[in-house]
VMD Tcl script that draws the C-alpha trace (Angstrom):
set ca {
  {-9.60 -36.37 -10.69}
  {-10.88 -32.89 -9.80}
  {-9.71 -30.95 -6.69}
  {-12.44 -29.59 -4.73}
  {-10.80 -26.54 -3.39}
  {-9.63 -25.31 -7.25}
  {-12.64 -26.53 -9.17}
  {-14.87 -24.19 -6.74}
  {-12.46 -21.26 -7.31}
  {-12.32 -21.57 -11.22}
  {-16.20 -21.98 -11.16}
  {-16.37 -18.47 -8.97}
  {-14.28 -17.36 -11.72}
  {-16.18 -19.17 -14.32}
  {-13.39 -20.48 -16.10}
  {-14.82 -24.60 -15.77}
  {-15.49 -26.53 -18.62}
  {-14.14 -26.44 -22.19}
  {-13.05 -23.24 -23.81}
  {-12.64 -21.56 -20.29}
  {-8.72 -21.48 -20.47}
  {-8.67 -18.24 -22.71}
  {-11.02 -16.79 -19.78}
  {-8.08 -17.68 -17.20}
  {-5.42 -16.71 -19.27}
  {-6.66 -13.85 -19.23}
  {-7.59 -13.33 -15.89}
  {-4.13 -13.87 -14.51}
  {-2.29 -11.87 -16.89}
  {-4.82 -8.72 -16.05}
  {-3.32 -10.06 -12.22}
  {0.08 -9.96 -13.37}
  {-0.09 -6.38 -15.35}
  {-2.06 -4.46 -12.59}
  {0.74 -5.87 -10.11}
  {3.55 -4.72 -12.58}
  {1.90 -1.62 -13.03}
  {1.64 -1.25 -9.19}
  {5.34 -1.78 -8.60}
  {6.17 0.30 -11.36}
  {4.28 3.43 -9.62}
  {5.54 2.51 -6.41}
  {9.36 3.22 -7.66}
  {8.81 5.83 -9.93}
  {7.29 8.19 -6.90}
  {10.06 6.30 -4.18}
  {7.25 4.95 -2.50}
  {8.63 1.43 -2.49}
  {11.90 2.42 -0.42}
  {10.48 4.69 1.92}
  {7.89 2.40 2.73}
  {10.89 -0.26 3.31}
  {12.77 2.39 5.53}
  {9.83 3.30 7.82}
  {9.27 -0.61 8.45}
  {12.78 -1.31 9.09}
  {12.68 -4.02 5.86}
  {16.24 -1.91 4.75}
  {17.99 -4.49 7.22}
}
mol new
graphics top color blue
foreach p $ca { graphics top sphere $p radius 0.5 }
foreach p [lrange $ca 0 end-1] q [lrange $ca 1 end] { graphics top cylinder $p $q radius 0.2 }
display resetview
């Protein structure tokens, strides 16, 4: 059984059919390194806290 909703994403991706699951696999861990990357910035140049002060998230 296919679900509508998350065949039509992986086709936007194009990652349907056989042989595609590389092609995600390697989609979401290019996701997961530019959001490691991004966090990793963020607290090297304090960015993270002080953004977490000024929006009272410290609390």
């Amino acid at each position: 059984m296919k679900l509508a909703t998350q065949n039509e994403s992986l086709q936007i991706l194009g990652c349907v059919g056989k042989g595609k699951v590389n092609k995600l696999a390697e989609i979401v861990a290019g996701v997961v390194l530019a959001g490691e990357i991004s966090l990793a910035s963020a607290i090297s140049s304090s960015d993270w806290v002080s953004s977490h002060e000024k929006y009272g998230r410290n609390r």
